[in-house]
PyMOL Python script that loads the backbone (N, CA, C, O; Angstrom):
from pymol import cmd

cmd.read_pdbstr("""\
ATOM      1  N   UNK A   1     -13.916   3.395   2.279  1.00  0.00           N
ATOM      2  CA  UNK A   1     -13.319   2.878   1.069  1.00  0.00           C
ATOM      3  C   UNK A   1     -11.838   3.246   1.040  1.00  0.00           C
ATOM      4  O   UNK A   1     -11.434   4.328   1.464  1.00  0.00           O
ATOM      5  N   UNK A   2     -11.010   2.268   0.502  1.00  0.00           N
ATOM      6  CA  UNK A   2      -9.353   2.530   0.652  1.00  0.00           C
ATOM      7  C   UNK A   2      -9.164   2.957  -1.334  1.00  0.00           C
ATOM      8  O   UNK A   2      -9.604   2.196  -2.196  1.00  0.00           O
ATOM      9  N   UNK A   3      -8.666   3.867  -1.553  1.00  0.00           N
ATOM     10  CA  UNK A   3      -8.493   3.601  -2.775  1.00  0.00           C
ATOM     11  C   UNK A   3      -6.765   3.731  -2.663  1.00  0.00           C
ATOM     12  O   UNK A   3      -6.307   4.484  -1.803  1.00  0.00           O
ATOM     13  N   UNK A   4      -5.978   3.082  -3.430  1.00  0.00           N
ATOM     14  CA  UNK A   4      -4.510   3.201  -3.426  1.00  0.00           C
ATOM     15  C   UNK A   4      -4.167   3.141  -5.656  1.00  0.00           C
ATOM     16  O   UNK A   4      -4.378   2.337  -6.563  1.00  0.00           O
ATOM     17  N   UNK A   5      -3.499   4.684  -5.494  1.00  0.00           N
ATOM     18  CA  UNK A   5      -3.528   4.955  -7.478  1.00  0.00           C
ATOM     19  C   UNK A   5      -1.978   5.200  -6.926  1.00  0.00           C
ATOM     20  O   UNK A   5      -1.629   5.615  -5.821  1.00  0.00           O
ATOM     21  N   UNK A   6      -1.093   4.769  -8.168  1.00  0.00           N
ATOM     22  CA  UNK A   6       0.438   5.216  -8.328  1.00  0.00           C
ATOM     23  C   UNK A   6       1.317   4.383  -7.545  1.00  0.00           C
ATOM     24  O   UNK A   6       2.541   4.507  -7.502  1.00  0.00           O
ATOM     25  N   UNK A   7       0.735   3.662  -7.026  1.00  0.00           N
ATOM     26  CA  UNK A   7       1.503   2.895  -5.307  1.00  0.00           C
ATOM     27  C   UNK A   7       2.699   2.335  -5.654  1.00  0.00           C
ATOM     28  O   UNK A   7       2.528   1.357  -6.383  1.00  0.00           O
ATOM     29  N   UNK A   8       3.985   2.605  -5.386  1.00  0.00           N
ATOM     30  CA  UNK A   8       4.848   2.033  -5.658  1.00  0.00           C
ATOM     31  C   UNK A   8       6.197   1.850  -4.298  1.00  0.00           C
ATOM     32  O   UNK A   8       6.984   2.782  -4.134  1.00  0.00           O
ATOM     33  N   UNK A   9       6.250   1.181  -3.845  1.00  0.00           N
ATOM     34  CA  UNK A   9       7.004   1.040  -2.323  1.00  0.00           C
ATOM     35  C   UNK A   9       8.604   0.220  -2.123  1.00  0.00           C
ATOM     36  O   UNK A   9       9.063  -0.883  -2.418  1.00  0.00           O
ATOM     37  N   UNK A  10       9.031   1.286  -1.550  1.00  0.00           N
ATOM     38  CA  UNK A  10      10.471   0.909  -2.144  1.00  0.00           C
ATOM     39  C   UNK A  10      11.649   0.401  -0.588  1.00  0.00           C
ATOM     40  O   UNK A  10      11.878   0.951   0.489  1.00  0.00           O
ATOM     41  N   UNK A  11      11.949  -0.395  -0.988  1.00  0.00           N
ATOM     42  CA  UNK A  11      13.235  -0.588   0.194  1.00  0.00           C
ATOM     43  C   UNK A  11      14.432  -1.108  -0.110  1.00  0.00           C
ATOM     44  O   UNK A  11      14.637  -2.155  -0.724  1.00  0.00           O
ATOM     45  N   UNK A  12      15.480  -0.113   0.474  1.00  0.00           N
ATOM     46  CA  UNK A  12      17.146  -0.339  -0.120  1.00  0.00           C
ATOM     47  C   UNK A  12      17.080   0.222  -1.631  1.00  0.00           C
ATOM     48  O   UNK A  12      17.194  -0.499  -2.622  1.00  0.00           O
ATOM     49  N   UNK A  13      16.907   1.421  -1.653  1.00  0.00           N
ATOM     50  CA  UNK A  13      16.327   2.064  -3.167  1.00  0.00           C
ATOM     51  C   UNK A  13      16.223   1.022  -4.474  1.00  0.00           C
ATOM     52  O   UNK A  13      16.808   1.155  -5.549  1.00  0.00           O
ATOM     53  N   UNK A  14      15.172  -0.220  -4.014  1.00  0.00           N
ATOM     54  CA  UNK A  14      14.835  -1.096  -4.871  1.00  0.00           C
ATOM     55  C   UNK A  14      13.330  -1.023  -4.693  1.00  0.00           C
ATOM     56  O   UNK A  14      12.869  -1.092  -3.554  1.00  0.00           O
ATOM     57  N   UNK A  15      12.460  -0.874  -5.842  1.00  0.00           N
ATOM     58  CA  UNK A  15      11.033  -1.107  -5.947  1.00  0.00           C
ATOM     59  C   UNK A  15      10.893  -2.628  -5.174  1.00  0.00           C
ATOM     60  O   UNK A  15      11.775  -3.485  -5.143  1.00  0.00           O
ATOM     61  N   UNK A  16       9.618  -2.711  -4.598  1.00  0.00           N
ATOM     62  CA  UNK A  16       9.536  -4.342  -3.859  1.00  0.00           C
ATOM     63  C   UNK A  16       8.060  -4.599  -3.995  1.00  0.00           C
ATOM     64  O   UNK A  16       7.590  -5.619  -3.492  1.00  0.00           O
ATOM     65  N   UNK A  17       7.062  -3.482  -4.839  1.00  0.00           N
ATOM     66  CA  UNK A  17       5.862  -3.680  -5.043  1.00  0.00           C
ATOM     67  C   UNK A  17       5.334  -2.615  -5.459  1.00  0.00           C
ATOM     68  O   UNK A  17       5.747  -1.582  -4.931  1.00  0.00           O
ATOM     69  N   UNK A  18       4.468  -2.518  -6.322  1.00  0.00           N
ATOM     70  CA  UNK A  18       4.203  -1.405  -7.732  1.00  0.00           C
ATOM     71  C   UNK A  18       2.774  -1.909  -7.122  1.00  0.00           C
ATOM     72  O   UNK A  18       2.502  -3.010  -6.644  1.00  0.00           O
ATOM     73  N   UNK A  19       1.694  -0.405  -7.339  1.00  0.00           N
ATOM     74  CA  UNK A  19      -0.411  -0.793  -7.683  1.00  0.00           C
ATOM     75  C   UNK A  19      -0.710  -0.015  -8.363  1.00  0.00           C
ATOM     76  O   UNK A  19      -0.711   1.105  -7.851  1.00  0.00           O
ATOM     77  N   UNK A  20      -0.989  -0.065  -9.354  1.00  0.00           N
ATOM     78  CA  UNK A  20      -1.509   1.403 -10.699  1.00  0.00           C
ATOM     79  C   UNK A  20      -2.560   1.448  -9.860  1.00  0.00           C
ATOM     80  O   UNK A  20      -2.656   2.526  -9.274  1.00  0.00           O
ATOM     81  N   UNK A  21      -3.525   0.508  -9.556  1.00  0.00           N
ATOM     82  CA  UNK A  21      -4.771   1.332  -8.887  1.00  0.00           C
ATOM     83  C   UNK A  21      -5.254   0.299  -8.587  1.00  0.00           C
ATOM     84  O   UNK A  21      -5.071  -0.797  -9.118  1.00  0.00           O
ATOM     85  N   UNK A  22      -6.225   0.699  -7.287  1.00  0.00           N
ATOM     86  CA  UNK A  22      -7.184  -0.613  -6.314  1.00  0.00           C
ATOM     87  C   UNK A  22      -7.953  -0.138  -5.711  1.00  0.00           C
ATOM     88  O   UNK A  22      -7.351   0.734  -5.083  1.00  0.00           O
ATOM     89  N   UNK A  23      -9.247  -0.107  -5.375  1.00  0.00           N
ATOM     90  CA  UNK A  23     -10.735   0.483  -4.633  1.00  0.00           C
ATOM     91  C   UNK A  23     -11.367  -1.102  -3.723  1.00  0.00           C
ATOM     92  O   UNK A  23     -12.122  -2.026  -4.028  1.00  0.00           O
ATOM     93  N   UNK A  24     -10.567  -0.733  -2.525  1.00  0.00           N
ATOM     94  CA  UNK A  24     -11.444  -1.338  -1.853  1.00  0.00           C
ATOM     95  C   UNK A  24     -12.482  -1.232  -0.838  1.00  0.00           C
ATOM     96  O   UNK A  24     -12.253  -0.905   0.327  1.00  0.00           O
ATOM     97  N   UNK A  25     -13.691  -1.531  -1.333  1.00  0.00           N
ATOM     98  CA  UNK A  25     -14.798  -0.891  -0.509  1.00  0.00           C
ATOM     99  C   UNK A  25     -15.257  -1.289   1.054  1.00  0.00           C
ATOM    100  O   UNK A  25     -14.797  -2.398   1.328  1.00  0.00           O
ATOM    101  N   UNK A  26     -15.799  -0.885   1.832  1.00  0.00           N
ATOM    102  CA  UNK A  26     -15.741  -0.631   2.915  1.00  0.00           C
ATOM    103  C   UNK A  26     -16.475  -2.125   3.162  1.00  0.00           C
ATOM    104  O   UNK A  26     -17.347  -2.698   2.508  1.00  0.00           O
ATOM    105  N   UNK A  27     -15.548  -2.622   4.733  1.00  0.00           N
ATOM    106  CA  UNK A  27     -16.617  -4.326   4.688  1.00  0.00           C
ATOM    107  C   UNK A  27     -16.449  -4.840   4.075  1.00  0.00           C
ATOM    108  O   UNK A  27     -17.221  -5.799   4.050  1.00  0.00           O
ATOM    109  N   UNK A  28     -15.175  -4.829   2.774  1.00  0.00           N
ATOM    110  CA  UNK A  28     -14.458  -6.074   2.124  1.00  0.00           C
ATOM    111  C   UNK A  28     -13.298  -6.440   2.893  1.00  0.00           C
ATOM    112  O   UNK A  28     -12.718  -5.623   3.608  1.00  0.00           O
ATOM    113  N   UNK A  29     -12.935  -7.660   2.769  1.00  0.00           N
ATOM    114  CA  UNK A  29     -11.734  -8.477   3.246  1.00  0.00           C
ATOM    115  C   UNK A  29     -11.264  -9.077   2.107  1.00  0.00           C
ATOM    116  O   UNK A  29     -11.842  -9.533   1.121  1.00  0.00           O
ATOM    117  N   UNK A  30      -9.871  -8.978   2.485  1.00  0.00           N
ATOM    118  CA  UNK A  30      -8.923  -9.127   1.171  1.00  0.00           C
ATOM    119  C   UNK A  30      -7.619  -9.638   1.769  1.00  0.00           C
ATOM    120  O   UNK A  30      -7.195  -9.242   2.854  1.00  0.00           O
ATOM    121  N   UNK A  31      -6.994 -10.556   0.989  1.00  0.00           N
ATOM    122  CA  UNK A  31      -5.998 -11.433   1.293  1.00  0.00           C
ATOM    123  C   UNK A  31      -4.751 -11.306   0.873  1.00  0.00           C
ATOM    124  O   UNK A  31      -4.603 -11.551  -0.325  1.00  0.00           O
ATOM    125  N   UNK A  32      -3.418 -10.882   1.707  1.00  0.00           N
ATOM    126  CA  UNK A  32      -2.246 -10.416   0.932  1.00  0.00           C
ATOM    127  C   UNK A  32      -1.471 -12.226   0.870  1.00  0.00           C
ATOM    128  O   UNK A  32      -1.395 -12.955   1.859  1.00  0.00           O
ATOM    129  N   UNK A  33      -1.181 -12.449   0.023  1.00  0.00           N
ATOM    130  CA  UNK A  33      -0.290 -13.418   0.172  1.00  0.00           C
ATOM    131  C   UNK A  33       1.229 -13.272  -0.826  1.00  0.00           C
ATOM    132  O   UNK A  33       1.103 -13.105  -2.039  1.00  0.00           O
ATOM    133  N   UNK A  34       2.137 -13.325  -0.416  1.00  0.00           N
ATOM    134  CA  UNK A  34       3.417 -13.740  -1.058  1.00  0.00           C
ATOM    135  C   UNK A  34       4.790 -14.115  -0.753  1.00  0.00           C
ATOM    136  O   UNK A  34       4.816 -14.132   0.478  1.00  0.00           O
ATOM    137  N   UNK A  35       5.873 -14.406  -1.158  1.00  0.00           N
ATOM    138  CA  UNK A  35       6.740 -14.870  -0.851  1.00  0.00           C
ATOM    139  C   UNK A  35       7.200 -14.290   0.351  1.00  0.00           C
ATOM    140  O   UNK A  35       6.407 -13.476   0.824  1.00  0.00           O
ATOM    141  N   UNK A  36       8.565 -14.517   1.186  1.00  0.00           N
ATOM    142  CA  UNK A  36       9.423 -13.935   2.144  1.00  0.00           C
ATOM    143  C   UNK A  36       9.746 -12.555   1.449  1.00  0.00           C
ATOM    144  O   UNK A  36       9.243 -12.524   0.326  1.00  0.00           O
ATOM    145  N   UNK A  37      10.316 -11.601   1.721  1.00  0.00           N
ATOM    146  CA  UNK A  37      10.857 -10.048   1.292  1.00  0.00           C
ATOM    147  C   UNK A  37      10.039  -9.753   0.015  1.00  0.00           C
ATOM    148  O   UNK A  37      10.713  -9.343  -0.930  1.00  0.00           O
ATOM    149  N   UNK A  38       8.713  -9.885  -0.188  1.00  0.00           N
ATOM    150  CA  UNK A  38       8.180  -9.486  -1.371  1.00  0.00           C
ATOM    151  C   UNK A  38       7.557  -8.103  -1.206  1.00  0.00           C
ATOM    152  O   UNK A  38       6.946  -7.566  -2.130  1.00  0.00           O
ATOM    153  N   UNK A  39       7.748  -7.458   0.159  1.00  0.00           N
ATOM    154  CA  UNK A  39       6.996  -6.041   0.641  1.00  0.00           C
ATOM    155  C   UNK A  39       5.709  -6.214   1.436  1.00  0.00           C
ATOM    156  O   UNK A  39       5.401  -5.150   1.973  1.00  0.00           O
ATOM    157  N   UNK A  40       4.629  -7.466   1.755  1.00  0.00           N
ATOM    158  CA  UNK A  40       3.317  -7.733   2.410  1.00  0.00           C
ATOM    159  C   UNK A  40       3.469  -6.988   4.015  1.00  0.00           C
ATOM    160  O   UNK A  40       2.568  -6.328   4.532  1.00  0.00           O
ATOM    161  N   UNK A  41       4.597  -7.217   4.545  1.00  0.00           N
ATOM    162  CA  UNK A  41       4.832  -6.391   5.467  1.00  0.00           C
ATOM    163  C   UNK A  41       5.060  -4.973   5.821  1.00  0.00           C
ATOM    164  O   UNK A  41       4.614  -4.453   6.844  1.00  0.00           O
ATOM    165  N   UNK A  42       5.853  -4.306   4.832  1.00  0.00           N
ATOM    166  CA  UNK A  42       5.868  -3.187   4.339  1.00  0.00           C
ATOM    167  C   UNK A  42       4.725  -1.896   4.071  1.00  0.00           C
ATOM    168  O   UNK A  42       4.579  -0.706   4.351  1.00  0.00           O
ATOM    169  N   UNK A  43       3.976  -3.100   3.269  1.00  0.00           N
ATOM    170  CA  UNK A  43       2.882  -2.481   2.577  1.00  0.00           C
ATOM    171  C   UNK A  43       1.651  -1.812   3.673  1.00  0.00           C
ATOM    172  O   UNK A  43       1.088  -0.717   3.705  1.00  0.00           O
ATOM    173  N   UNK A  44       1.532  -3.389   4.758  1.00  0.00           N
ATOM    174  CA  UNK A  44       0.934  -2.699   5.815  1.00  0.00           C
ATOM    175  C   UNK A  44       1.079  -1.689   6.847  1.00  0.00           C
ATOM    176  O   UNK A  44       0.312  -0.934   7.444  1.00  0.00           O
ATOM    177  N   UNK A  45       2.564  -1.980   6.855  1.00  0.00           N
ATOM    178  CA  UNK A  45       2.941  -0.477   7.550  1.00  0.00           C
ATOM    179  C   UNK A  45       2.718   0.889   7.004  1.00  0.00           C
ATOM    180  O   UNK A  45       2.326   1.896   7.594  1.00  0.00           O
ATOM    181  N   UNK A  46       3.158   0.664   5.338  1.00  0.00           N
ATOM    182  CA  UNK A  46       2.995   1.802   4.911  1.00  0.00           C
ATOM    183  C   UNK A  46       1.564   2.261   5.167  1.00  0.00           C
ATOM    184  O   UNK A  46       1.481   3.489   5.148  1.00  0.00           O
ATOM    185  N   UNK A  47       0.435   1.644   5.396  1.00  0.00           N
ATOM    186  CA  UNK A  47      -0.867   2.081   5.776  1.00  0.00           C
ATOM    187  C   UNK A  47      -1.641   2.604   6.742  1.00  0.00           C
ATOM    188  O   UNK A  47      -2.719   3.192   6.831  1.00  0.00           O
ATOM    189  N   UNK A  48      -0.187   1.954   7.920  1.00  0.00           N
ATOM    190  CA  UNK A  48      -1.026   2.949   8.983  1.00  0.00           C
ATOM    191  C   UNK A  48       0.028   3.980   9.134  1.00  0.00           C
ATOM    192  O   UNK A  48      -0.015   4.642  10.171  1.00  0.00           O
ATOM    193  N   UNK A  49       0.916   4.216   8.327  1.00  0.00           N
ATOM    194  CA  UNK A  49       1.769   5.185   8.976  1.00  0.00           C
ATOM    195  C   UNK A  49       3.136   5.104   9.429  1.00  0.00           C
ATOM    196  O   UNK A  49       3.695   6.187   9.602  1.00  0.00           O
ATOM    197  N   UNK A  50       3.704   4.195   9.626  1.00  0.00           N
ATOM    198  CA  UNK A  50       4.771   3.043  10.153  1.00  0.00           C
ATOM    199  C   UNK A  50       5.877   2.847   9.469  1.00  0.00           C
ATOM    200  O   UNK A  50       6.796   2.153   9.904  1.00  0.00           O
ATOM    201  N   UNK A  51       5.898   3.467   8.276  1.00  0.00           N
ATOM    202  CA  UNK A  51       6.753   3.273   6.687  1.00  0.00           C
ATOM    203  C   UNK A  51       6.304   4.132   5.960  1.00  0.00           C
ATOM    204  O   UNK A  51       5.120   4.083   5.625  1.00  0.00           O
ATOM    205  N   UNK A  52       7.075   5.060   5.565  1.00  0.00           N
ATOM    206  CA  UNK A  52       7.142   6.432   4.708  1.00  0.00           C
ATOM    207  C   UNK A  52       8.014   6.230   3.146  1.00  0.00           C
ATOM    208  O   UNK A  52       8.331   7.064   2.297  1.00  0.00           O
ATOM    209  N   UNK A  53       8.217   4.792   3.217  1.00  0.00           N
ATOM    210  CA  UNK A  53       9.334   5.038   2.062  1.00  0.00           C
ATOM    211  C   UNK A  53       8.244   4.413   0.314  1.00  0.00           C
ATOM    212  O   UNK A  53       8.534   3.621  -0.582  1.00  0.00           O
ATOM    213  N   UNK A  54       7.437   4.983   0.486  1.00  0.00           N
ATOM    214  CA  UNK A  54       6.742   4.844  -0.705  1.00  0.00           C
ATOM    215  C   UNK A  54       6.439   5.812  -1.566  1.00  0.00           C
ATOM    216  O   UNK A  54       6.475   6.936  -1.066  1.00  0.00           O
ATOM    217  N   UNK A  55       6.137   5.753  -2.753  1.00  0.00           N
ATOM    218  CA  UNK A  55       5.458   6.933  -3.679  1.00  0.00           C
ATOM    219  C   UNK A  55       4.044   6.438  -4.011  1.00  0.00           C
ATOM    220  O   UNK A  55       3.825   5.232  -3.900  1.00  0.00           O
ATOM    221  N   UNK A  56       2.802   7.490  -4.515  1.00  0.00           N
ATOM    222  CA  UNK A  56       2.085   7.281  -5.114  1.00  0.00           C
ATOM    223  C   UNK A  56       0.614   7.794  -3.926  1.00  0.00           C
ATOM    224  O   UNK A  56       0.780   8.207  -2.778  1.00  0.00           O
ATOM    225  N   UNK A  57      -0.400   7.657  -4.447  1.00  0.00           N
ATOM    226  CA  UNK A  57      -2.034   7.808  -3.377  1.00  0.00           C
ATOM    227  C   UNK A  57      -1.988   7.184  -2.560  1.00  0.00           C
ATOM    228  O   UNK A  57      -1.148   6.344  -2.880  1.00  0.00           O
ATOM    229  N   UNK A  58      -2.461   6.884  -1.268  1.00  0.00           N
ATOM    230  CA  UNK A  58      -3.004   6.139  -0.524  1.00  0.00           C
ATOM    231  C   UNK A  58      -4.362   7.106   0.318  1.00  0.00           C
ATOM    232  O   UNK A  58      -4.096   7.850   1.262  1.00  0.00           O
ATOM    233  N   UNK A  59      -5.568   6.956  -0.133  1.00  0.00           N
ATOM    234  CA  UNK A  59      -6.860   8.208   0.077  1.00  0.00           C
ATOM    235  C   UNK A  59      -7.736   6.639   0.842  1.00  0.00           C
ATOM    236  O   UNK A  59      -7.930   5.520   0.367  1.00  0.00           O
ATOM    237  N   UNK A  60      -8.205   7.451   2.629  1.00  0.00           N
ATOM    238  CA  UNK A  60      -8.727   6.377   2.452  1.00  0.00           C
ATOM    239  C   UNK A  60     -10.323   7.541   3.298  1.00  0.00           C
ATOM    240  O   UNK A  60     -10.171   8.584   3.934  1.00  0.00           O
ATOM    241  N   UNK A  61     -11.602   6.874   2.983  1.00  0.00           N
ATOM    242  CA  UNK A  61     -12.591   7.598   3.215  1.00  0.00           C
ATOM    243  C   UNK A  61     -12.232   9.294   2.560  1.00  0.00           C
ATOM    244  O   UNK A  61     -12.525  10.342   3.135  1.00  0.00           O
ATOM    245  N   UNK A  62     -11.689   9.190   1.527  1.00  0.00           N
ATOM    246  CA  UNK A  62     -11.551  10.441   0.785  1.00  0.00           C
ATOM    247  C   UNK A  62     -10.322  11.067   1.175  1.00  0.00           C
ATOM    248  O   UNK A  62      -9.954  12.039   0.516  1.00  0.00           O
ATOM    249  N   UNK A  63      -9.697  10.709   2.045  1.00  0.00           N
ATOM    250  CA  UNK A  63      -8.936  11.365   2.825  1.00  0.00           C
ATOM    251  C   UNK A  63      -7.217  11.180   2.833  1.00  0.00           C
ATOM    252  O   UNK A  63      -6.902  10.154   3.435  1.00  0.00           O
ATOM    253  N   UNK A  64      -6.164  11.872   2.349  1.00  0.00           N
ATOM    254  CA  UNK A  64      -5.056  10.702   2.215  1.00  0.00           C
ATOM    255  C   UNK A  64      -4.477  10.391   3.700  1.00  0.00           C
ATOM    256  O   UNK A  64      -4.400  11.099   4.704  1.00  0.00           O
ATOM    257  N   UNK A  65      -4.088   8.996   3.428  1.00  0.00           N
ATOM    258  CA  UNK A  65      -3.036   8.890   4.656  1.00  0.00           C
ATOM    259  C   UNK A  65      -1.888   9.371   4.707  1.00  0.00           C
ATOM    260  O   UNK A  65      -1.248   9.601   3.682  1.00  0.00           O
ATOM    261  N   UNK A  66      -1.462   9.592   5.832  1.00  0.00           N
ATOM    262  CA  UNK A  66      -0.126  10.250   6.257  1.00  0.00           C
ATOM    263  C   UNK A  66       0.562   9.384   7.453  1.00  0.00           C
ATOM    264  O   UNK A  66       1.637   9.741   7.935  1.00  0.00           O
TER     265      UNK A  66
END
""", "prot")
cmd.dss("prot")
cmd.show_as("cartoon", "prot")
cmd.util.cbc("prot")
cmd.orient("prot")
């Protein structure tokens, strides 16, 4: 399970995508879609590790990422 609380991800010290909170459970598929520079790229980096410039949880199997 991915849970992401506080998520807020920033580039060029401009916010580019805010998540008060999201639980996604294990064996769901889920669809990012949005404009050009809206952060969808970002966001995935920030998940595996790849992009550090965020604030907030990212806990996934209980565990946070780093």
């Amino acid at each position: 399970m991915l849970r992401i609380t506080d998520f807020k991800l920033y580039s060029s010290l401009k916010t580019v995508l805010t998540i008060e909170e999201i639980h996604i459970d294990e064996g769901t598929f889920i669809h990012i879609q949005g404009k050009n520079s809206t952060g969808k790229s970002l966001f995935l980096k920030s998940l595996c590790g790849q992009y550090k410039n965020y604030s907030g949880s990212l806990l996934y199997r209980r565990k946070k990422l780093s």
